[in-house]
VMD Tcl script that builds the backbone (N, CA, C; Angstrom):
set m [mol new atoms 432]
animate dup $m
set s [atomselect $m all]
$s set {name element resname resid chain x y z} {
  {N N UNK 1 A 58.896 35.673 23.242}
  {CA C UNK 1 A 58.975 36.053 24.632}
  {C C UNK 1 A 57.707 36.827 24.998}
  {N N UNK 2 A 57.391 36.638 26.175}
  {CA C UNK 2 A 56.002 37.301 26.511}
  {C C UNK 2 A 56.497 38.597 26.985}
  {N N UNK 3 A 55.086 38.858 27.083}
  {CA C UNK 3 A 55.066 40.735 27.583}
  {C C UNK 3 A 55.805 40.960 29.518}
  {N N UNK 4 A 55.341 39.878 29.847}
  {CA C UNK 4 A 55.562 39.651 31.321}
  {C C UNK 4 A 56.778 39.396 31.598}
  {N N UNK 5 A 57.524 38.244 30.558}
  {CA C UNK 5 A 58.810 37.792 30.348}
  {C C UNK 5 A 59.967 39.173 30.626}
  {N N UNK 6 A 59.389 40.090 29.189}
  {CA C UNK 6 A 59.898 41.103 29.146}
  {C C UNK 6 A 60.369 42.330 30.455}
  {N N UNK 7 A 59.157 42.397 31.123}
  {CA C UNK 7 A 59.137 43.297 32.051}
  {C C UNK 7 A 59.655 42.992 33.324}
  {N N UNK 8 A 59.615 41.677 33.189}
  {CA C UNK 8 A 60.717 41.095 34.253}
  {C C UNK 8 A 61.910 41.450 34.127}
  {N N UNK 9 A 62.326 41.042 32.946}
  {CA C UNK 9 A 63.854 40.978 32.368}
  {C C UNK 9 A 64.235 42.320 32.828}
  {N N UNK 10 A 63.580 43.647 32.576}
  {CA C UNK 10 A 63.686 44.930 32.167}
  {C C UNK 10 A 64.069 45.367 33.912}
  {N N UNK 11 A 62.958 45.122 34.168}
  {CA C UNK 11 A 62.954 44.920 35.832}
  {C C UNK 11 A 64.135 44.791 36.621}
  {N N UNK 12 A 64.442 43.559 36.231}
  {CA C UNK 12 A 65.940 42.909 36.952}
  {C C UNK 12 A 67.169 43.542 36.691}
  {N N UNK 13 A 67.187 43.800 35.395}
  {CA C UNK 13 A 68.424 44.627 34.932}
  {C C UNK 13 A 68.373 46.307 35.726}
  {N N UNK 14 A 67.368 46.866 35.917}
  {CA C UNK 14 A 66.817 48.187 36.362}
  {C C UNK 14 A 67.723 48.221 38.127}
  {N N UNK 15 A 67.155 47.306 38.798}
  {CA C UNK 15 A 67.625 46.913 40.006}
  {C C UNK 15 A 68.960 46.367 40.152}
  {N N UNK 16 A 69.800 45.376 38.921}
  {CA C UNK 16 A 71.166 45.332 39.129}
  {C C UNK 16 A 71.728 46.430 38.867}
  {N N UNK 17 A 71.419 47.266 37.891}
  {CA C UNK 17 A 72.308 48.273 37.360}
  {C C UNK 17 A 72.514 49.315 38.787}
  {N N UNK 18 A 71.359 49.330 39.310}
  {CA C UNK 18 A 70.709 50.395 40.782}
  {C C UNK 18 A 71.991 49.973 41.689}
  {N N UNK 19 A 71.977 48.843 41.766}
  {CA C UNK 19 A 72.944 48.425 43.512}
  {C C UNK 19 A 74.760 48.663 42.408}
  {N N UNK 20 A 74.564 48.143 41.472}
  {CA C UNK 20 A 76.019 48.350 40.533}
  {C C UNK 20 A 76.423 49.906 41.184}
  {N N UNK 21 A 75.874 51.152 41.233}
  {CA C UNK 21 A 76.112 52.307 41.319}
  {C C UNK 21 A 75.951 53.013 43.023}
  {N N UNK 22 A 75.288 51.956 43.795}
  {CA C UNK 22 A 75.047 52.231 45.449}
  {C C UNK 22 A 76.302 52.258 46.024}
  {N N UNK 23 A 76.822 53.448 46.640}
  {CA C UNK 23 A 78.163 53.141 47.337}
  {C C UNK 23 A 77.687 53.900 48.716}
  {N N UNK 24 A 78.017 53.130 49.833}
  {CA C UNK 24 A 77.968 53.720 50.935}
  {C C UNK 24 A 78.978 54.262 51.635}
  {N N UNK 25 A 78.937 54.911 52.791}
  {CA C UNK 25 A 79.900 55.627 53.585}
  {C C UNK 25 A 81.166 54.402 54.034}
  {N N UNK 26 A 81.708 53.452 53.094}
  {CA C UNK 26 A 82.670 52.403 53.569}
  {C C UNK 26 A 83.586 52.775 54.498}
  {N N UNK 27 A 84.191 54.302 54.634}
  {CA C UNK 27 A 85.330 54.388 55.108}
  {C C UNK 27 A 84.846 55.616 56.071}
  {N N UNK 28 A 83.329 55.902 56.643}
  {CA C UNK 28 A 83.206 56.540 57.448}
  {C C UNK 28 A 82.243 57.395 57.035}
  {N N UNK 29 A 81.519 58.188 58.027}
  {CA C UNK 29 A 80.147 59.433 57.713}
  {C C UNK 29 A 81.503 60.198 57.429}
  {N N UNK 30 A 80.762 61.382 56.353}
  {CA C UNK 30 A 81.695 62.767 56.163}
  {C C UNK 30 A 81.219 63.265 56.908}
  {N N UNK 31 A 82.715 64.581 56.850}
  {CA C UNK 31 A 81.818 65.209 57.796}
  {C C UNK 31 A 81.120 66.905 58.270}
  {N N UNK 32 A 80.344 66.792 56.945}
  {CA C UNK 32 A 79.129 67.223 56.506}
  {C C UNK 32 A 77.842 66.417 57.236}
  {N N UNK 33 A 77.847 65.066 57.536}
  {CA C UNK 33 A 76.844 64.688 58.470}
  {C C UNK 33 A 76.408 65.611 59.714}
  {N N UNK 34 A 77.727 65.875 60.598}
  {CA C UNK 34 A 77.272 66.845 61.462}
  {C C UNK 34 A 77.460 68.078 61.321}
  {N N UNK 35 A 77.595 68.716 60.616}
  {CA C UNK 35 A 77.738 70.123 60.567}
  {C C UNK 35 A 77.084 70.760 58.939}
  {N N UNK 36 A 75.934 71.065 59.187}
  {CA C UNK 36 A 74.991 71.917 58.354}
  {C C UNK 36 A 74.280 72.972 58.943}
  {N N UNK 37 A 73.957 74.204 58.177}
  {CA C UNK 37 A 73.464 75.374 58.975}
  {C C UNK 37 A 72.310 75.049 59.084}
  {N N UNK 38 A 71.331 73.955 58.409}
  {CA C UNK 38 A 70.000 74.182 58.232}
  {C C UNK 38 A 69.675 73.658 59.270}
  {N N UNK 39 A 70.504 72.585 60.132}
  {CA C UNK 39 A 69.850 72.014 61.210}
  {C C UNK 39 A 71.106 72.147 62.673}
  {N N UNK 40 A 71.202 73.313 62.687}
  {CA C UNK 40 A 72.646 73.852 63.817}
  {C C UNK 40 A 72.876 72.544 65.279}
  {N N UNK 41 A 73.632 72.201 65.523}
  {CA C UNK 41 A 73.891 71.053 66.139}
  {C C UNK 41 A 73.321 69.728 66.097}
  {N N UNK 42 A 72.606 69.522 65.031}
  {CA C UNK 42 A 72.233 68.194 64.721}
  {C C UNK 42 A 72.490 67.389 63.846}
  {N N UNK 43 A 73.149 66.074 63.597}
  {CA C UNK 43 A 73.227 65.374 62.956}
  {C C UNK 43 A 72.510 65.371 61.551}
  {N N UNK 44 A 73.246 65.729 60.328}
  {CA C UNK 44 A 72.444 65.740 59.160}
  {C C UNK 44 A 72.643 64.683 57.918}
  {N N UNK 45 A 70.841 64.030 58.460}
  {CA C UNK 45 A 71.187 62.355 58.091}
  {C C UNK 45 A 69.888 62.830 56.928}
  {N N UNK 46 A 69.573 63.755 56.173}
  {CA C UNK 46 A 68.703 64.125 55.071}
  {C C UNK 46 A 67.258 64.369 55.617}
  {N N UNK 47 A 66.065 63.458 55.527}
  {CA C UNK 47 A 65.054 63.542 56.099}
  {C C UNK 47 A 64.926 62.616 56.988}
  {N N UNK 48 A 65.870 61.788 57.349}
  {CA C UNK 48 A 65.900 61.009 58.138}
  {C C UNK 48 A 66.020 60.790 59.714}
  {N N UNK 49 A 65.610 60.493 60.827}
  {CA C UNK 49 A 65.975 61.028 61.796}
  {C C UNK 49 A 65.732 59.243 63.055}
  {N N UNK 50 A 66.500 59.468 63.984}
  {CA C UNK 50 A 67.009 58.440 64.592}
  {C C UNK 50 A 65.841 57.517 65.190}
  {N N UNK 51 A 65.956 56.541 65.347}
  {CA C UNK 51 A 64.791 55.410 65.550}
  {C C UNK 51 A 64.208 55.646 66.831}
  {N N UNK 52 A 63.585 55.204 67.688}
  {CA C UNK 52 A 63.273 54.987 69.315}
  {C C UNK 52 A 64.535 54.379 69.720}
  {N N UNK 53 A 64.284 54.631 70.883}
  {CA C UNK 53 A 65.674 54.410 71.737}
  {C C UNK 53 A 64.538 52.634 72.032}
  {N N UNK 54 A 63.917 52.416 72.083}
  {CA C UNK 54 A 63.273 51.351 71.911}
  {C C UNK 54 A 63.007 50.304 71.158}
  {N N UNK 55 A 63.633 50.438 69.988}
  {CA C UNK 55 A 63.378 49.555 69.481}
  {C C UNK 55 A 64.839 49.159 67.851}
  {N N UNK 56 A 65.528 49.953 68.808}
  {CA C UNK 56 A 66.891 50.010 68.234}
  {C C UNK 56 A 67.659 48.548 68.714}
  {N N UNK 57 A 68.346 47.775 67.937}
  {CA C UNK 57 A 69.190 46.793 67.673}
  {C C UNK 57 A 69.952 46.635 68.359}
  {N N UNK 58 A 70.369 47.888 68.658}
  {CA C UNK 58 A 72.110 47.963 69.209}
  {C C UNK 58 A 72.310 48.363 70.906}
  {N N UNK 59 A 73.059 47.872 71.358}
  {CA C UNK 59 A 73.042 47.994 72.693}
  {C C UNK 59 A 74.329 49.046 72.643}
  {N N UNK 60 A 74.159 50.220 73.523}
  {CA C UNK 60 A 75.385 51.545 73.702}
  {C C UNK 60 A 75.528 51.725 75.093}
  {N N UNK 61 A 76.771 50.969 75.563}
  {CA C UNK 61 A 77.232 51.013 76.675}
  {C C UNK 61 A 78.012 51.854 76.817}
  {N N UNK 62 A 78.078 52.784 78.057}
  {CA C UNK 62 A 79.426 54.044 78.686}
  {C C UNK 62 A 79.574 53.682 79.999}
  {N N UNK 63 A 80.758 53.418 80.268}
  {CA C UNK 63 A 81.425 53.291 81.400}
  {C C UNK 63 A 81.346 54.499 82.773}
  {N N UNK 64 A 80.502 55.693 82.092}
  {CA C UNK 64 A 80.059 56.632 82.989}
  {C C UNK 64 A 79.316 57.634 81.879}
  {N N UNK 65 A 78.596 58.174 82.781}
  {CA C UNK 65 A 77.710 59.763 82.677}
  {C C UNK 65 A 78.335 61.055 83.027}
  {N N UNK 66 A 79.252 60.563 83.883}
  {CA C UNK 66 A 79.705 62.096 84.541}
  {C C UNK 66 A 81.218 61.933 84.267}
  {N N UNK 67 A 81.971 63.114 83.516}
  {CA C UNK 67 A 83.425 63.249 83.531}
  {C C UNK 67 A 83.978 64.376 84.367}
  {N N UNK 68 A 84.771 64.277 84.609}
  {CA C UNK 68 A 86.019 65.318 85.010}
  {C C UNK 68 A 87.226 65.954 84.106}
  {N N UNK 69 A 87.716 66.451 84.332}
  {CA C UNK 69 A 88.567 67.721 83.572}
  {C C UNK 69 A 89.542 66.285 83.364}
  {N N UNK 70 A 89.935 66.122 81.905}
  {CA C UNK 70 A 91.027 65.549 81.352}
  {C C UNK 70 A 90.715 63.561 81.274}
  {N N UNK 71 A 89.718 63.434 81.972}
  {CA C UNK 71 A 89.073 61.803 82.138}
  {C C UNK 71 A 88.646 61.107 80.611}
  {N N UNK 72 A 88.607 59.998 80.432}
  {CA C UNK 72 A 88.335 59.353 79.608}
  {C C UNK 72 A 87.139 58.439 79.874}
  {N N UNK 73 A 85.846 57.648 79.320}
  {CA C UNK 73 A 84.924 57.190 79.230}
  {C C UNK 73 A 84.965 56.241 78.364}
  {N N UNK 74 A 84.538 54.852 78.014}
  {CA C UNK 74 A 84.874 53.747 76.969}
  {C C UNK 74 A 83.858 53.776 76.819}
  {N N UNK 75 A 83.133 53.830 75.409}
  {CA C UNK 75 A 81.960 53.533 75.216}
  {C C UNK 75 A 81.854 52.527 74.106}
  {N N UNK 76 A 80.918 50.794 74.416}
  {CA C UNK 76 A 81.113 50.273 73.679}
  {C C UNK 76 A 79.105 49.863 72.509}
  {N N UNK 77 A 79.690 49.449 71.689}
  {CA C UNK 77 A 78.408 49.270 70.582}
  {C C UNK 77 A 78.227 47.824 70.295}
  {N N UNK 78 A 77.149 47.242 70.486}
  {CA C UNK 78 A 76.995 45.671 70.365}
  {C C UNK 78 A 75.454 45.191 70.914}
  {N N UNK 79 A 75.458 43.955 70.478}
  {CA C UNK 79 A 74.525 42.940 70.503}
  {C C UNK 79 A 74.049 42.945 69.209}
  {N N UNK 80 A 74.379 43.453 67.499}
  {CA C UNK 80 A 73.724 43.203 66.985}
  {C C UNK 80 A 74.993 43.717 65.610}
  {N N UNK 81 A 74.850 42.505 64.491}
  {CA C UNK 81 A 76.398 43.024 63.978}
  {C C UNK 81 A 75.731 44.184 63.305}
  {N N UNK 82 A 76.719 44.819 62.539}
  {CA C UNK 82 A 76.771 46.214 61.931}
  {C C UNK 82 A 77.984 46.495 61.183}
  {N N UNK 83 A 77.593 47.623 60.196}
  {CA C UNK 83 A 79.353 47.955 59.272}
  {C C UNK 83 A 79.633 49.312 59.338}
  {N N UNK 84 A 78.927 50.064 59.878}
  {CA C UNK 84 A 78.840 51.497 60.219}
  {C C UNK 84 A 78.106 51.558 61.659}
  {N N UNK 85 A 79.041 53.110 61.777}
  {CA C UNK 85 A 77.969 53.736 63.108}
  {C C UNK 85 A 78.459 55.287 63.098}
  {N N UNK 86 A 78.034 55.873 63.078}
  {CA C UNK 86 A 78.046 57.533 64.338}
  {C C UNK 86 A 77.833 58.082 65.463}
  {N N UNK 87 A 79.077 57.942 66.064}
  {CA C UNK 87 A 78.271 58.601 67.324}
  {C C UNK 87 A 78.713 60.059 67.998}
  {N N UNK 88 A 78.112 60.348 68.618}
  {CA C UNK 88 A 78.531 62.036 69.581}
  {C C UNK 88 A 78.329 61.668 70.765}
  {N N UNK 89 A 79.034 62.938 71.111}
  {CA C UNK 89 A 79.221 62.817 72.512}
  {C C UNK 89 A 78.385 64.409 73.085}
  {N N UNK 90 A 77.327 64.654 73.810}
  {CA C UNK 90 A 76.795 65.873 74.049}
  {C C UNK 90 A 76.846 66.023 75.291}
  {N N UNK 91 A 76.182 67.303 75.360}
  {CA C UNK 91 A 75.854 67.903 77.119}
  {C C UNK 91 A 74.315 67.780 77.165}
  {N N UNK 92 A 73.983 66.893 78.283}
  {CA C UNK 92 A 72.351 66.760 78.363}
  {C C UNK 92 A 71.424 68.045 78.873}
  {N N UNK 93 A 72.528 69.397 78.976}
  {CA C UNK 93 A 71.830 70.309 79.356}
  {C C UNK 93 A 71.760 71.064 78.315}
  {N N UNK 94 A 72.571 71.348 77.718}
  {CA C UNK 94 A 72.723 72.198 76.296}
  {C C UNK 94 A 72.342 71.773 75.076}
  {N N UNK 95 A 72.655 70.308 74.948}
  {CA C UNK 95 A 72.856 69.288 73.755}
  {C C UNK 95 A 73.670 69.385 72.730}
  {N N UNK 96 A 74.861 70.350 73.388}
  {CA C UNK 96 A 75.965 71.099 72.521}
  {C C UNK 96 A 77.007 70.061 72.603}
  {N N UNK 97 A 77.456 69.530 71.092}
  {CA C UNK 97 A 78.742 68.508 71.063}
  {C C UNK 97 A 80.067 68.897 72.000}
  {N N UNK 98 A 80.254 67.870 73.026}
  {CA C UNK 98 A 81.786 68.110 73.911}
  {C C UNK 98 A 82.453 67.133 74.011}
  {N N UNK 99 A 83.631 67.114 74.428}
  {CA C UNK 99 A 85.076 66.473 74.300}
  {C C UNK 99 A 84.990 66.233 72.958}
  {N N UNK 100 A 86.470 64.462 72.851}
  {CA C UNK 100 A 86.755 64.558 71.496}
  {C C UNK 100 A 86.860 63.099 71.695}
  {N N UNK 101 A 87.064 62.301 70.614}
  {CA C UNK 101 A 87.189 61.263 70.833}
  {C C UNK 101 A 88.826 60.669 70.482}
  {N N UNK 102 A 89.216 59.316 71.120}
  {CA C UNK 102 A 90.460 59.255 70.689}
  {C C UNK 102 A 90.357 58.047 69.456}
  {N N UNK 103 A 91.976 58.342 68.547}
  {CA C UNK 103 A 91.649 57.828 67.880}
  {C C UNK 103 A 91.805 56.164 67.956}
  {N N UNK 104 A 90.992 55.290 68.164}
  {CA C UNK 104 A 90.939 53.811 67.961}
  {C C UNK 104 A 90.685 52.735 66.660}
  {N N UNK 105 A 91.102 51.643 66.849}
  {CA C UNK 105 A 90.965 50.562 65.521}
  {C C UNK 105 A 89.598 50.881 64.535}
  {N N UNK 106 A 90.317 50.875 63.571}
  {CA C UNK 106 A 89.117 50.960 62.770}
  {C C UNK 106 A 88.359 52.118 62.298}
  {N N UNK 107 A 88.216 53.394 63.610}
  {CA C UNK 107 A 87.772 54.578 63.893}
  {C C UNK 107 A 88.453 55.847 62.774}
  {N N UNK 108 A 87.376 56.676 62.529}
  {CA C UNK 108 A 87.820 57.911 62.498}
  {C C UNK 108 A 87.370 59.125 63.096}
  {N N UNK 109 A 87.593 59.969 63.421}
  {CA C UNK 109 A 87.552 61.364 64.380}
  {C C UNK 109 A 86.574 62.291 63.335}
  {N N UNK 110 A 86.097 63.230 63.788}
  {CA C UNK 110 A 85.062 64.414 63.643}
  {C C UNK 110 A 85.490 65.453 64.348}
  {N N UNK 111 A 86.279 65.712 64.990}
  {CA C UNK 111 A 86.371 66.689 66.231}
  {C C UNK 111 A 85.394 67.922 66.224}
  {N N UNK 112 A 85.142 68.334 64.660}
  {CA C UNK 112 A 84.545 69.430 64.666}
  {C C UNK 112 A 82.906 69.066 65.144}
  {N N UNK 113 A 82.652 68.052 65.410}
  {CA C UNK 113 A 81.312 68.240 65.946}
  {C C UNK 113 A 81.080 66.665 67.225}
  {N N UNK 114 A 82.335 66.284 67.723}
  {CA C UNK 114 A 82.750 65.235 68.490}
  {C C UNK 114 A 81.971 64.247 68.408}
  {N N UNK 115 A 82.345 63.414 66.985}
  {CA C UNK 115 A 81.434 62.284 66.618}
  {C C UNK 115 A 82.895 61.441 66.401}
  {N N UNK 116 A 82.526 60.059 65.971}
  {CA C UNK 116 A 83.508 59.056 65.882}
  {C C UNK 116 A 82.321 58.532 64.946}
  {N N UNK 117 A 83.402 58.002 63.694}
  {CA C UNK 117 A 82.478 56.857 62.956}
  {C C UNK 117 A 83.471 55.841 62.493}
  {N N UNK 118 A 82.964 54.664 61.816}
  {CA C UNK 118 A 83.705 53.599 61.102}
  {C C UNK 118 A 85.328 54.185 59.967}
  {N N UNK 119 A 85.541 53.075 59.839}
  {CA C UNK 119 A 86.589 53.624 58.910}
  {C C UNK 119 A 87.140 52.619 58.016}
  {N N UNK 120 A 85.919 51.621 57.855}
  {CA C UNK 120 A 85.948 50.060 57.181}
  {C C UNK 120 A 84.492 49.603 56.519}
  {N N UNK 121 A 84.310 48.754 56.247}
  {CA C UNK 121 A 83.464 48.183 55.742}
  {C C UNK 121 A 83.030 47.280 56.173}
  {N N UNK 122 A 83.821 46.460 57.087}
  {CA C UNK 122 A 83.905 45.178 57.313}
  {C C UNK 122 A 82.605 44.967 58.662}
  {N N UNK 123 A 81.649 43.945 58.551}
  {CA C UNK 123 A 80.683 43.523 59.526}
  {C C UNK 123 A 81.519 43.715 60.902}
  {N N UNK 124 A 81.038 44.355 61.552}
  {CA C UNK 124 A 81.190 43.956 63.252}
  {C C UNK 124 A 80.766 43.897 64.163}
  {N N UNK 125 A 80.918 43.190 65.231}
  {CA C UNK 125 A 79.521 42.266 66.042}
  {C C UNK 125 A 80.187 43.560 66.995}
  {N N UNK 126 A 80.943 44.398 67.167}
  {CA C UNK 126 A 81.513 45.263 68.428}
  {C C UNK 126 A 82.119 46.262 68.350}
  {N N UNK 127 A 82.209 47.237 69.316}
  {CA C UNK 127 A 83.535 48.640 68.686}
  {C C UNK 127 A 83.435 49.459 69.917}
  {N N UNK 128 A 84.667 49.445 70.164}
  {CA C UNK 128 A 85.008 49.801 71.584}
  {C C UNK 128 A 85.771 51.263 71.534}
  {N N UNK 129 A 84.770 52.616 71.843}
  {CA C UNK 129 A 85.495 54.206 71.771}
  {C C UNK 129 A 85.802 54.724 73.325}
  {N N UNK 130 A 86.728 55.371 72.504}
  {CA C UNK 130 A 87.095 56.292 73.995}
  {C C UNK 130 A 86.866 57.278 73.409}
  {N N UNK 131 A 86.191 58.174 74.695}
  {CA C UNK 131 A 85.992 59.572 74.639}
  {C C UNK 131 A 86.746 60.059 76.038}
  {N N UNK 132 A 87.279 61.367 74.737}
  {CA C UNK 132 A 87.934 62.277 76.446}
  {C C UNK 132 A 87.153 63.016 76.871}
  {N N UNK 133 A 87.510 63.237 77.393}
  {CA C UNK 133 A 86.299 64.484 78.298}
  {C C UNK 133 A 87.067 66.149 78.267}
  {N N UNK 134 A 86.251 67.138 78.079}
  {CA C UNK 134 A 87.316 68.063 77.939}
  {C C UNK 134 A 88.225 68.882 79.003}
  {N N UNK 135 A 89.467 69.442 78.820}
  {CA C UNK 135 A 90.505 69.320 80.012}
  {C C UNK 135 A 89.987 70.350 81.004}
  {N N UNK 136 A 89.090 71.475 80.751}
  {CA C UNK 136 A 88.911 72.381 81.795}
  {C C UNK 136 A 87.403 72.139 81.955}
  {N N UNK 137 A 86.991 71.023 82.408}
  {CA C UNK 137 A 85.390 71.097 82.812}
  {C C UNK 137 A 84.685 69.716 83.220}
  {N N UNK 138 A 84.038 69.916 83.924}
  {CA C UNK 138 A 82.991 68.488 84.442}
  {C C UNK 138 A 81.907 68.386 84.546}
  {N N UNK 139 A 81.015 67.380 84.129}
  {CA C UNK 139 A 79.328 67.574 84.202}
  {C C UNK 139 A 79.076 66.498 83.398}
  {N N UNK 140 A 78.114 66.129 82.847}
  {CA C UNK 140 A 77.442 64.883 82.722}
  {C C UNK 140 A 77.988 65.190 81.047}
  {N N UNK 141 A 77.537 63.967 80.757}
  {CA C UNK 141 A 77.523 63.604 79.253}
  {C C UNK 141 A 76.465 62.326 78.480}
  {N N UNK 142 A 76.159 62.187 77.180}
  {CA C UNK 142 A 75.319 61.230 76.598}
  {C C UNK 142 A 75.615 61.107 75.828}
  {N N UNK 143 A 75.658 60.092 75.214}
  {CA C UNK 143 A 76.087 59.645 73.772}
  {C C UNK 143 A 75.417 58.893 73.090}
  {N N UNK 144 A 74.615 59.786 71.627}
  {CA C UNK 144 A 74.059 59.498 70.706}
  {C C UNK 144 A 74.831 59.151 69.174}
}
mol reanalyze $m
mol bondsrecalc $m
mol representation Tube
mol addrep $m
């Protein structure tokens, strides 16, 4: 066997053994994603930080910007499949996490920092959230 042979071989096994041990968030971000002291209301995705709103995949539709005391908002995720997501719900003046989300298919809740993420594995071309809005207050909202 050659030297090249070898380092291939060595190679390949290096990289199966690698993905053998890769497990991702299948059943949802923890949630330690949003809530760390080192980065106080921000999403803690390691050194990583969110793409351009330009040149992102995914299309994030909300049925409104502005809530009222006790209102609900559908916000849906699509044009591009996917097996995960995170999202929040903020104040564009503060950028402080508000309302909560309800719980829907597939979904799981965060309340402590009003995010919604997956709760499957499974590819999906779509995912349709409701967010409440919170019961004593009104003013705009965004969802990242």
């Amino acid at each position: 066997m050659s030297l090249v042979t070898i380092n291939l071989t060595i190679y390949a096994l290096v990289v199966v053994s690698c993905a053998l041990f890769v497990d991702g968030f299948h059943d949802g971000a923890p949630v330690d994603t949003c809530v760390k002291p080192t980065r106080p209301n921000e999403p803690h995705h390691g050194d990583s930080r969110s793409q351009p709103a330009s040149s992102n995949p995914y299309t994030l539709v909300a049925s409104s910007s502005h809530y009222s005391p006790g209102s609900q908002i559908t916000v849906t995720i699509s044009d591009s499949t996917f097996r995960g997501f995170f999202l929040q719900a903020r104040d564009p003046v503060t950028d402080s996490w508000i309302g909560s989300w309800a719980q829907t298919e597939n979904t799981k809740t965060h309340p402590e920092c009003s995010a919604v993420t997956h709760a499957d594995r499974d590819v999906k071309e779509h995912a349709t959230l409701v967010w409440n809005a919170p019961p004593n207050a009104s003013g705009r909202v965004y969802f990242t």
